[in-house]
C-alpha positions as CSV (number, residue, x, y, z in Angstrom):
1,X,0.0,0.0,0.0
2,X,2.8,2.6,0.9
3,X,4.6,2.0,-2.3
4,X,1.1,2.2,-4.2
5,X,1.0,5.9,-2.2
6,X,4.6,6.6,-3.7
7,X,3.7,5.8,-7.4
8,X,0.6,7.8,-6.7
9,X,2.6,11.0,-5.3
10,X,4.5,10.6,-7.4
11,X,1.9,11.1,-10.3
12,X,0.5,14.3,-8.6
13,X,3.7,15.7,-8.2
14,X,3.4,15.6,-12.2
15,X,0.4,16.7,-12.1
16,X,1.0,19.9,-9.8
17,X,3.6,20.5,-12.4
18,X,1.4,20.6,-15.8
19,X,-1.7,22.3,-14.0
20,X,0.7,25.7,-12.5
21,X,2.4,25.4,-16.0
22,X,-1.1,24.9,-17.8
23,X,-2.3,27.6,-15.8
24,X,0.9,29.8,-16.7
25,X,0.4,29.6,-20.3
26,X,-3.1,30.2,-20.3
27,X,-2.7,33.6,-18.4
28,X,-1.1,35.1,-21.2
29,X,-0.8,35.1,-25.2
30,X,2.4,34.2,-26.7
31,X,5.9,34.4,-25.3
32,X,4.5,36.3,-22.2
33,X,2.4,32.8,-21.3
34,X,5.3,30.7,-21.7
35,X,7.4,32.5,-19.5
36,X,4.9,32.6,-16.7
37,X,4.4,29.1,-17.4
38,X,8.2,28.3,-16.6
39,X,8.2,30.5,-13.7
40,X,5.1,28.4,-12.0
41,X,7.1,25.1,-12.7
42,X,10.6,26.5,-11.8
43,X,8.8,27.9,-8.7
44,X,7.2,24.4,-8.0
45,X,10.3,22.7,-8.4
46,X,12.2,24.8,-6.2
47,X,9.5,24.8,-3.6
48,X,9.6,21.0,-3.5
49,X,13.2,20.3,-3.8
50,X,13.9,22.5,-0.5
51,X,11.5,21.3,1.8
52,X,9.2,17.9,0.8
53,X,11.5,15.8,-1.3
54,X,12.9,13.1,0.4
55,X,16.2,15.0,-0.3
56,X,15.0,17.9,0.6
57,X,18.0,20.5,1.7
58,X,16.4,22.5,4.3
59,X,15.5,21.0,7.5
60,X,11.7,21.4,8.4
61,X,9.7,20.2,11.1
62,X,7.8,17.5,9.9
63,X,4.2,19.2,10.3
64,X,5.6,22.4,8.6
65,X,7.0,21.0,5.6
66,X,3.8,18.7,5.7
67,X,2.0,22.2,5.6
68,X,4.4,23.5,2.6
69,X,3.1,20.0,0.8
70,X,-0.2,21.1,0.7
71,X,0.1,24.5,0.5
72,X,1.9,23.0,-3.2
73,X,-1.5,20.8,-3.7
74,X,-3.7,23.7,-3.2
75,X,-2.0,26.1,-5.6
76,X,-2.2,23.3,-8.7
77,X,-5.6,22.9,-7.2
78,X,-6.2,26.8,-7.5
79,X,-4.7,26.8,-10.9
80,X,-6.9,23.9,-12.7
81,X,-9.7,25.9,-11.3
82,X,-8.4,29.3,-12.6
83,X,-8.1,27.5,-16.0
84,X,-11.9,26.6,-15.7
85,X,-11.3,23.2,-14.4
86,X,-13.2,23.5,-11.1
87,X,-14.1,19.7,-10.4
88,X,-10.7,18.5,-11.8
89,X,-9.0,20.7,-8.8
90,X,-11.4,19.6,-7.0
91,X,-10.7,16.3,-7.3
92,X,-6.5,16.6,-7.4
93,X,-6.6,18.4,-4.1
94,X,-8.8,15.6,-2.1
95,X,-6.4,13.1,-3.9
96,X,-3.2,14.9,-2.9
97,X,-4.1,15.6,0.6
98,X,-5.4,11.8,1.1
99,X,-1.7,10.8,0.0
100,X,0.3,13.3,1.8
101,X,-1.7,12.3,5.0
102,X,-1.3,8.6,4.5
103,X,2.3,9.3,3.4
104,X,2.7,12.2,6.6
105,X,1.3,9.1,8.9
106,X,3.5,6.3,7.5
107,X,6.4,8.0,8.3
C-alpha cells in the first residue's frame, strides 16, 4: 500500500507540475504565457526540492513541511480551477491531501 502511495505521489507531483504550467500559459498570449508558465514550474520545483523531497535541503519540522506540501497541492488545485477546471481541482486536491496524510502518517 505505501509504495502504491509513492507511485501515486508521485503522479501528482506531475500533475501539480502541468496544471501551474497549464495555468501559466493560459494567463497570457504568446511568449509572455510561456514565460509565466516556466516561472510556476521553476517555482514548484524549487519549492519542493527545499523542503518535501525526500532530499529535501532545508531541515523542516515534519508538520511544517507537511504544511508546505499542501500548501503545493492547493496552488495546482487553484490553478486547474483558474483555468476553468473546477471539479478536476477539485478532485486533485482531495487526492493529494489523502496521500500526503497517508504518506505524513506512514512515516
Amino acid at each position: 500500500m505505501r509504495e502504491a502511495n509513492l507511485v501515486l505521489r508521485f503522479a501528482l507531483e506531475l500533475g501539480a507540475l502541468g496544471a501551474v504550467g497549464y495555468a501559466g500559459l493560459e494567463a497570457a498570449d504568446g511568449a509572455l504565457g510561456w514565460l509565466l508558465a516556466a516561472l510556476a514550474v521553476a517555482a514548484v520545483v524549487i519549492v519542493w526540492a527545499l523542503f518535501v523531497s525526500p532530499k529535501h535541503t532545508i531541515e523542516t519540522p515534519r508538520p511544517v513541511a507537511f504544511g508546505i506540501e499542501l500548501v503545493v497541492w492547493a496552488a495546482a488545485s487553484a490553478a486547474l480551477a483558474s483555468t476553468g477546471h473546477v471539479t478536476l481541482g477539485v478532485v486533485f486536491l482531495a487526492v493529494s491531501v489523502v496521500s500526503g496524510a497517508l504518506n505524513y502518517a506512514w512515516r
